[in-house]
VOPAGU-2260 file (C-alpha; in pm, 1 decimal, decimal comma):
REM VOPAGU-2260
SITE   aa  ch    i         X         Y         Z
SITE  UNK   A    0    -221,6    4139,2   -4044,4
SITE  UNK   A    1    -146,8    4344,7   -3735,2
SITE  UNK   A    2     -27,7    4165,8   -3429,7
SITE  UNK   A    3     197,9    4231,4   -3203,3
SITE  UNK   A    4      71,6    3997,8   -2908,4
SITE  UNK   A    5     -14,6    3636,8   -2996,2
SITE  UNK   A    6    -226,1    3395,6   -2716,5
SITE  UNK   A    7    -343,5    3091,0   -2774,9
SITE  UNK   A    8    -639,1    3121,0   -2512,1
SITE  UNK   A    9    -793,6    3434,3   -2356,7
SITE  UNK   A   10    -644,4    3285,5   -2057,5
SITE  UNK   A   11    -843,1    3349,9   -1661,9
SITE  UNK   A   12    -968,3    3660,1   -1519,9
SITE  UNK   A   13    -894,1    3988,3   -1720,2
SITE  UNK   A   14    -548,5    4040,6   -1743,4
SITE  UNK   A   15    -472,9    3983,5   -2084,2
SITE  UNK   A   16    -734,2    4200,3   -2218,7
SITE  UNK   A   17    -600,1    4431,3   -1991,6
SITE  UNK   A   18    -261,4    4404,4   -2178,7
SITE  UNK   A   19    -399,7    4387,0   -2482,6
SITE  UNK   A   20    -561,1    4719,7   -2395,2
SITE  UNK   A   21    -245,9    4937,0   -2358,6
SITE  UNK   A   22     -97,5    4767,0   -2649,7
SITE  UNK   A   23    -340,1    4734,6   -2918,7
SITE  UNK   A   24    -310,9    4427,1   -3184,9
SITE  UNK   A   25    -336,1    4171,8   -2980,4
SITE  UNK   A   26    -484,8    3855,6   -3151,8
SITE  UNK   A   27    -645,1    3528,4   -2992,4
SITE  UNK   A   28    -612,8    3226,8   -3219,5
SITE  UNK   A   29    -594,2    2845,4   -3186,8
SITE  UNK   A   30    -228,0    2723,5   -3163,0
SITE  UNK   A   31     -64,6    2569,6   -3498,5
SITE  UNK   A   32    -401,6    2740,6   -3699,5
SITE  UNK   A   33    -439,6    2916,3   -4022,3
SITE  UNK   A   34    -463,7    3212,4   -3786,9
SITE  UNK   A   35    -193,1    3142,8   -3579,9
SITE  UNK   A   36      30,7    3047,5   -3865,7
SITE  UNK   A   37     -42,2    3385,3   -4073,3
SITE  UNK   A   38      19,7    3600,2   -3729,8
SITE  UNK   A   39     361,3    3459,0   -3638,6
SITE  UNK   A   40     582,4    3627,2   -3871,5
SITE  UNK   A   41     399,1    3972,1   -3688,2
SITE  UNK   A   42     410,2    3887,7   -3315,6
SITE  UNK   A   43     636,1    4026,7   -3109,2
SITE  UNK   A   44     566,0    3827,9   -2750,3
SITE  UNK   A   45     344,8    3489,6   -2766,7
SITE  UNK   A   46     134,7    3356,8   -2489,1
SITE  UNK   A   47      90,0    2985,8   -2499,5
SITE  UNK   A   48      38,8    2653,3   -2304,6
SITE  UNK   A   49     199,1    2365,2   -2153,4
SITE  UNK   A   50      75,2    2154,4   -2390,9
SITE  UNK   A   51     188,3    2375,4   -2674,0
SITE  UNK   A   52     567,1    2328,3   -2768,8
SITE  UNK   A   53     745,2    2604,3   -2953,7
SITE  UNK   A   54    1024,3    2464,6   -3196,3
SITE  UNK   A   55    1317,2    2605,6   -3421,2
SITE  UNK   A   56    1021,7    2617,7   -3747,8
SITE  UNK   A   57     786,9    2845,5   -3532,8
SITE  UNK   A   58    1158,3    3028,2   -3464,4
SITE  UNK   A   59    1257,4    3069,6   -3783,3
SITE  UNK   A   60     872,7    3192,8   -3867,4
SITE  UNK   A   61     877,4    3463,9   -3587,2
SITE  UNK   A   62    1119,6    3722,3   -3644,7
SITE  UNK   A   63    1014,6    3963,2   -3443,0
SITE  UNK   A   64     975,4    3774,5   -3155,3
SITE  UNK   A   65    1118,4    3940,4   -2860,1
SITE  UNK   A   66     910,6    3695,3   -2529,3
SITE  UNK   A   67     748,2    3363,2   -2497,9
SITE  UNK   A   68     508,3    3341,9   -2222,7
SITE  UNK   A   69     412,3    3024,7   -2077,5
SITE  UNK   A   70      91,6    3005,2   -1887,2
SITE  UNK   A   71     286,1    2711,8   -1669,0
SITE  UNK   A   72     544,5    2739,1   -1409,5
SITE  UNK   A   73     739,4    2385,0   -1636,5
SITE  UNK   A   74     954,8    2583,0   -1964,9
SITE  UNK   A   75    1064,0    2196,1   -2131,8
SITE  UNK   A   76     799,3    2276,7   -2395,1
SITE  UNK   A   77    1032,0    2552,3   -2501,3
SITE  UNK   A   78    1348,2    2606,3   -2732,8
SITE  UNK   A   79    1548,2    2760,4   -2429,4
SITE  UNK   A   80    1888,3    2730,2   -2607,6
SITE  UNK   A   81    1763,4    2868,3   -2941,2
SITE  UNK   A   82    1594,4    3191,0   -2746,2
SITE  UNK   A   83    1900,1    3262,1   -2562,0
SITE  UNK   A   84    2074,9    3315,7   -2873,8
SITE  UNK   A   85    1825,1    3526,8   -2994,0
SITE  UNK   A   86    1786,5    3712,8   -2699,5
SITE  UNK   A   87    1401,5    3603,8   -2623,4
SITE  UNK   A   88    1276,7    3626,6   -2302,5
SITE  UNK   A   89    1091,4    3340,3   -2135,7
SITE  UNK   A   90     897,3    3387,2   -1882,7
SITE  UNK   A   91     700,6    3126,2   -1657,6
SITE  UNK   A   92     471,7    3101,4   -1330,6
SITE  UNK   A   93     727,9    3027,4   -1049,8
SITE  UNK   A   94     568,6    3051,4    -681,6
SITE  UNK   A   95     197,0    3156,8    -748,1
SITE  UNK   A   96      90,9    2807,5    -845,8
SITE  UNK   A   97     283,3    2634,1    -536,6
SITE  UNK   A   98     -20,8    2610,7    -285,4
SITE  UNK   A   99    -248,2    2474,7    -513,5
SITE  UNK   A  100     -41,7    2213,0    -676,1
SITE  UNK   A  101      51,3    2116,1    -319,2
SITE  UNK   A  102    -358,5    2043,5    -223,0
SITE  UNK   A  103    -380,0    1855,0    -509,0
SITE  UNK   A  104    -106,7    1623,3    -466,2
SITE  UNK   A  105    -239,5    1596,9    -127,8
SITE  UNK   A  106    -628,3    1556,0    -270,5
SITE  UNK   A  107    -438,5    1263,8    -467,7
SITE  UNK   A  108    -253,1    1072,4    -189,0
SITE  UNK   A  109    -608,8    1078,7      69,6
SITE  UNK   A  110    -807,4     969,5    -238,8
SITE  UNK   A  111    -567,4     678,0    -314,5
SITE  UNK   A  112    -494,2     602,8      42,3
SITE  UNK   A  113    -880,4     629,3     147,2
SITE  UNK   A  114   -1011,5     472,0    -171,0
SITE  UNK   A  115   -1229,7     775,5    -242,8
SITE  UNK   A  116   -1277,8     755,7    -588,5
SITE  UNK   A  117   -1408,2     339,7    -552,5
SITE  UNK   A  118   -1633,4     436,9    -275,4
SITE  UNK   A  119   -1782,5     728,2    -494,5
SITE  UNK   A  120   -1811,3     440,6    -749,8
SITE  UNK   A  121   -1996,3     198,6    -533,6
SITE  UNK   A  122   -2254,1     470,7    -437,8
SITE  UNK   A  123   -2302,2     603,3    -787,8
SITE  UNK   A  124   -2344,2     220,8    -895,5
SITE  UNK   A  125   -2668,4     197,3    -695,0
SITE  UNK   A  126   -2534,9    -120,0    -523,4
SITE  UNK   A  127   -2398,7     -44,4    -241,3
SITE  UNK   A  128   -2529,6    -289,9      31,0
SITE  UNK   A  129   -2441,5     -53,2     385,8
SITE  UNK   A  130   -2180,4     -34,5     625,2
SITE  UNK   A  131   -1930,9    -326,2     621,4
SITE  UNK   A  132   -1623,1    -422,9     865,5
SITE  UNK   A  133   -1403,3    -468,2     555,3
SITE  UNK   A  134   -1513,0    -275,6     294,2
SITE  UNK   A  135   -1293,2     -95,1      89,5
SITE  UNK   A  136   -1021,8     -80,2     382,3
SITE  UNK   A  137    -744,5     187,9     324,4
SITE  UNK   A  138    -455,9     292,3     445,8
SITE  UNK   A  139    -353,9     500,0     691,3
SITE  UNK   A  140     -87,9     772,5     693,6
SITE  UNK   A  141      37,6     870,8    1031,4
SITE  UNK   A  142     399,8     814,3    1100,4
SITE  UNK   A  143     450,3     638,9     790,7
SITE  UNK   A  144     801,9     785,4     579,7
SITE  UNK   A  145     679,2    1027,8     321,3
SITE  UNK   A  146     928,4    1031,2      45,9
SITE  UNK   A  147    1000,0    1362,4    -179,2
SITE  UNK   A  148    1119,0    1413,3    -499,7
SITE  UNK   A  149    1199,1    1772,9    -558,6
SITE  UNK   A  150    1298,7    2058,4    -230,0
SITE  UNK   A  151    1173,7    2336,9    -419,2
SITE  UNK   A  152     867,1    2554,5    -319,9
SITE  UNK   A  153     623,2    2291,7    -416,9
SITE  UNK   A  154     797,7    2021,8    -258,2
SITE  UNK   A  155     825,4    2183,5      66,1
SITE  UNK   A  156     452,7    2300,1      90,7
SITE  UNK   A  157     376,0    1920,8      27,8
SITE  UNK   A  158     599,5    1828,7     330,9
SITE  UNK   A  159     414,7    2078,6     530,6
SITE  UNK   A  160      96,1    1937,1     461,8
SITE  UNK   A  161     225,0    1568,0     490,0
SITE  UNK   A  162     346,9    1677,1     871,5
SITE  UNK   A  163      16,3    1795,5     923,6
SITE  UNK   A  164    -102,7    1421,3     883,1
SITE  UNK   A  165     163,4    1281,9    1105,0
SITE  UNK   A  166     373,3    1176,4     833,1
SITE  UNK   A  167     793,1    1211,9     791,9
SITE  UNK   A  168     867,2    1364,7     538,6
SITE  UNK   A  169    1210,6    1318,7     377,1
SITE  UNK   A  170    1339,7    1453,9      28,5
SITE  UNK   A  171    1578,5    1341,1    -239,7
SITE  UNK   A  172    1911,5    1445,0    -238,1
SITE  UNK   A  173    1989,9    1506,8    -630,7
SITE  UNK   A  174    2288,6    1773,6    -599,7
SITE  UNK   A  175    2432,4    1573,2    -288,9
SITE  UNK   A  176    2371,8    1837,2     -61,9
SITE  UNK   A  177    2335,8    1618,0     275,3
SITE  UNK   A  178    2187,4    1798,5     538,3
SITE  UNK   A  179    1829,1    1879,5     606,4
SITE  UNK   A  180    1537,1    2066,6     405,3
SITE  UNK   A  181    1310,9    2319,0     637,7
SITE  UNK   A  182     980,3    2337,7     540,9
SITE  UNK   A  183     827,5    2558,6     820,5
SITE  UNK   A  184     686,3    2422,0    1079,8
SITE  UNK   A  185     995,2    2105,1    1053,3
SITE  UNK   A  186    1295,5    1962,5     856,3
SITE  UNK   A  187    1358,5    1669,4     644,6
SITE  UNK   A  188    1630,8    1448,6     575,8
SITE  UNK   A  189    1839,5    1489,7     238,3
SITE  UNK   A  190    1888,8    1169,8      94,7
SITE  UNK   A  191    2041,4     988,5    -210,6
SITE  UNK   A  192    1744,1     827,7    -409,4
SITE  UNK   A  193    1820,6     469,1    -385,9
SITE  UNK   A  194    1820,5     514,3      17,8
SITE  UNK   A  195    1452,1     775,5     -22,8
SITE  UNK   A  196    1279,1     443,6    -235,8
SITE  UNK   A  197    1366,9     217,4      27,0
SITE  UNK   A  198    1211,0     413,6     309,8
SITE  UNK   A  199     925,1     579,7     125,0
SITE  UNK   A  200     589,6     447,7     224,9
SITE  UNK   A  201     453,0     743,7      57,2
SITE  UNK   A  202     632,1     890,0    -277,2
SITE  UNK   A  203     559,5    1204,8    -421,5
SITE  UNK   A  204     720,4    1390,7    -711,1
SITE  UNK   A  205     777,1    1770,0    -759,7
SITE  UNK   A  206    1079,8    1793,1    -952,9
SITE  UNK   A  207    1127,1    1961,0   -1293,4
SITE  UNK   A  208    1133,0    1750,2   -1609,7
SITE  UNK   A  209    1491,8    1781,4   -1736,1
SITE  UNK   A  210    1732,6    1557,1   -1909,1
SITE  UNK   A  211    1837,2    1414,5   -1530,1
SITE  UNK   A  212    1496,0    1375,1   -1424,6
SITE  UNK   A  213    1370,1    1197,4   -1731,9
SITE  UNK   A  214    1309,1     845,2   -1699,6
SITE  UNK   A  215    1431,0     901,6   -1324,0
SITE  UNK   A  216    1157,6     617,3   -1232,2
SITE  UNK   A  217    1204,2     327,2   -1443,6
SITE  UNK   A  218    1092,2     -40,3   -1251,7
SITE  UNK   A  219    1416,7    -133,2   -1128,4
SITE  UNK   A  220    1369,3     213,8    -896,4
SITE  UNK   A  221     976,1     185,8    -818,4
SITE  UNK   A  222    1035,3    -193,0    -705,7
SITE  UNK   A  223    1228,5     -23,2    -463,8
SITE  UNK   A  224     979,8     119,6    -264,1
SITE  UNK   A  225     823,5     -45,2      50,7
SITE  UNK   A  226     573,7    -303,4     -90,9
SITE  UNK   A  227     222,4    -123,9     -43,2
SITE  UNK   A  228     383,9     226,3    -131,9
SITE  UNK   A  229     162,1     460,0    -264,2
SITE  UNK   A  230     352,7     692,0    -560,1
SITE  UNK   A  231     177,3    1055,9    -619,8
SITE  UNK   A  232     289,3    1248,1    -939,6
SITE  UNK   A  233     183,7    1599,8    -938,1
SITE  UNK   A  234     502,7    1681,4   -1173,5
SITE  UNK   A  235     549,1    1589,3   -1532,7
SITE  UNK   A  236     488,2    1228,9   -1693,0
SITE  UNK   A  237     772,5    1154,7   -1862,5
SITE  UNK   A  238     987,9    1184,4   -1509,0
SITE  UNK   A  239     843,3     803,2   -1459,9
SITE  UNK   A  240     822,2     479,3   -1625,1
SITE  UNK   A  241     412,3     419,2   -1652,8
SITE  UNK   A  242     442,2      92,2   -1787,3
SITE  UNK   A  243     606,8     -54,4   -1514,4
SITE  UNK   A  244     377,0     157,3   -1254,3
SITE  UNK   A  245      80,8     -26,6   -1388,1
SITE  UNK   A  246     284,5    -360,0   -1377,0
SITE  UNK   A  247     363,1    -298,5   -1016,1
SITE  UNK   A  248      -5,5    -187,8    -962,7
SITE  UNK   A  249    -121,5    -508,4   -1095,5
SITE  UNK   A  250     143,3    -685,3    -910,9
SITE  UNK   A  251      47,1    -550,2    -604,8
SITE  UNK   A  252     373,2    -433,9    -488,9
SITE  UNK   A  253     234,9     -67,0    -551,1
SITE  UNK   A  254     -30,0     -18,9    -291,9
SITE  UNK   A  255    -209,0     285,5    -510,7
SITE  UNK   A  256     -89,7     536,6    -773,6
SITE  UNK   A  257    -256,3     870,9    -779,0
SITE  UNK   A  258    -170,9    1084,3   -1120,8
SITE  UNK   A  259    -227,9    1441,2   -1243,4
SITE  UNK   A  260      15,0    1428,1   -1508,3
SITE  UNK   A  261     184,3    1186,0   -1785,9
SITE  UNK   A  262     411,3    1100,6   -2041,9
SITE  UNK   A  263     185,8    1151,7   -2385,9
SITE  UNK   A  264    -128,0    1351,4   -2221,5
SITE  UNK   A  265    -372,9    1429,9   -2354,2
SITE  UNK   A  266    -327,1    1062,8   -2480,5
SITE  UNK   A  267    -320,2     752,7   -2224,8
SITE  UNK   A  268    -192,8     449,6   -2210,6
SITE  UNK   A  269    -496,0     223,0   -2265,6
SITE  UNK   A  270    -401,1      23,8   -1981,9
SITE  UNK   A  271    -446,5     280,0   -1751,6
SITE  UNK   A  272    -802,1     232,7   -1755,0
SITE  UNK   A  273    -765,5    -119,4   -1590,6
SITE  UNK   A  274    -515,1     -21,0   -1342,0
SITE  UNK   A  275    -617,8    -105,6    -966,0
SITE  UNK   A  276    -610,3     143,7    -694,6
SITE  UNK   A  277    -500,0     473,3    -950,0
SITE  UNK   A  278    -676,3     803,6    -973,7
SITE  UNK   A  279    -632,5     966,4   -1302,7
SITE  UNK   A  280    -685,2    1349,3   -1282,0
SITE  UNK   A  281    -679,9    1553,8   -1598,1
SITE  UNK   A  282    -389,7    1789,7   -1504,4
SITE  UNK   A  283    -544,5    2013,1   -1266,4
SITE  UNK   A  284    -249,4    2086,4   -1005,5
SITE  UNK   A  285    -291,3    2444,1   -1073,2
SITE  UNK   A  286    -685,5    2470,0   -1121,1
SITE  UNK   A  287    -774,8    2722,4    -931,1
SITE  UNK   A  288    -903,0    3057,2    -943,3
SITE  UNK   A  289    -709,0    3219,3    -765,6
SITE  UNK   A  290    -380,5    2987,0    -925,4
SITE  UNK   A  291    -466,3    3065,9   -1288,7
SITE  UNK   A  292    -591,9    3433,5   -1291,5
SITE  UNK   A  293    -241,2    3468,5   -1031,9
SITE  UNK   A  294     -71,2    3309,5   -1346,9
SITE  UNK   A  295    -214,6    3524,6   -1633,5
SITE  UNK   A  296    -112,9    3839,7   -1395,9
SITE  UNK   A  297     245,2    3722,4   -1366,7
SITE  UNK   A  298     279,4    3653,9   -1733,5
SITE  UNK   A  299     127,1    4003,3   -1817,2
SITE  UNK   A  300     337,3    4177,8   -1594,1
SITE  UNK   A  301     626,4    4041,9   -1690,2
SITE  UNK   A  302     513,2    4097,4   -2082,9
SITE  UNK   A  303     416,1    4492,9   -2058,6
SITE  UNK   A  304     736,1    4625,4   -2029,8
SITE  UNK   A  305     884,1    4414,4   -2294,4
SITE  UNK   A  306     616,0    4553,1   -2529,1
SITE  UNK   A  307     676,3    4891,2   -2388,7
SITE  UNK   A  308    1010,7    4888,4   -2488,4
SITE  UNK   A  309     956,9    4820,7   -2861,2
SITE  UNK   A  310     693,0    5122,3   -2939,2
């Protein structure tokens, strides 16, 4: 078989064709196939997705790899020590991705906060009765402490938009920085995390999964927050304890939970389904089309002179 550039989806808009175009043999199969098994020894670059982790077998199966493109901006799916000894490039989404992870997050905390997706339900149900003083009371968000977990790109274009409610945003001080993150239009506090919990009325996470950030959120932490907090995860699952976010839920100490991402997904904890006051979104932080066809173009830029170099 001929291959020298091996996708596991034709990814958006036509930049991959286009690269597979100007450097012929590019193949299209399902990851961990027959297909994709039988190319591997062949390809030279591979295109894959978040939810497609690379390991030292597909390694040891590739030897002519030379880049692994991931159509994501997160690389913890990847063997990053192992490619560095073999001198394969990884390349990622950084920065095109950051606006439209940032609306969703903020889709997440107005839907949790303004009980959007149980109003939807009570129309849909055919039972709705009309306007009531109490029904289905929410919560506001001006001037309440908006807590963030991560001061890169995404992070900051949250705080932005958090501002824009009214809200203070402050952010988590993991390298001990001190100080102050700018974030246009205003600046944040730096804080240590135990001091962030116990002010955030509003907690939202856009940090990297790594071995420091896993587990970050266990209960002990979460039970930190202001009773009535709501906690936004727009960043990886495994960064939080989901268990005890559903406990707290139940408990009511957790005032709403909105969630794009978690710690098995596809598969969900069962008792997720039961959980008051969550939204559960199927990953869509970067769902866009102007995100993901911004993504393919990024990956295939950075993957043409790669396979240039090895004509």
């Amino acid at each position: 078989m001929s291959v020298r550039l091996l996708s596991t989806s034709p990814l958006v808009g036509p930049h991959l064709q286009s690269l597979g175009a100007r450097f012929p043999d590019l193949r299209i199969l399902p990851f961990r196939s027959e297909e994709w098994n039988a190319a591997l020894p062949e390809a030279e670059a591979l295109v894959v997705l978040l939810s497609e982790p690379i390991g030292p077998v597909d390694l040891a199966r590739a030897p002519r790899l030379r880049a692994i493109a991931t159509y994501s901006v997160g690389v913890n799916h990847l063997p990053l020590q192992a490619c560095r000894e073999r001198g394969i490039t990884i390349l990622s989404t950084p920065g095109v991705l950051t606006e439209a992870t940032a609306d969703l997050a903020l889709a997440l905390l107005l839907a949790v906060a303004r009980r959007v997706a149980e109003g939807e339900a009570l129309v849909r149900s055919g039972a709705w009765a009309g306007w009531a003083p109490d029904q289905l009371l929410g919560t506001g968000l001006d001037g309440k402490t908006c807590g963030i977990l991560g001061s890169g790109a995404i992070g900051r274009a949250f705080a932005r938009r958090a501002w824009a409610l009214g809200m203070h945003p402050c952010f988590w001080d993991r390298e001990g920085l001190g100080g102050t993150v700018g974030f246009g239009p205003g600046a944040g506090p730096r804080l240590p995390l135990d001091d962030l919990l116990s002010r955030a009325e509003v907690l939202s996470l856009h940090c990297p999964l790594t071995p420091e950030t896993r587990g970050l959120l266990g209960a002990e932490q979460l039970r930190r927050l202001p009773r009535g907090a709501i906690l936004v995860n727009t960043a990886r699952g495994g960064i939080l304890d989901e268990t005890a976010v559903i406990s707290l839920l139940h408990a009511g100490h957790l005032g709403g939970a909105g969630l794009d991402v978690f710690r098995d997904e596809p598969a969900l904890d069962p008792a997720w389904m039961a959980a008051p006051r969550a939204v559960l979104l199927p990953h869509l932080g970067s769902a866009t089309v102007e995100a993901r066809e911004a993504m393919a173009r990024l990956l295939c830029e950075g993957l043409a002179p790669i396979l240039q170099e090895s004509r």
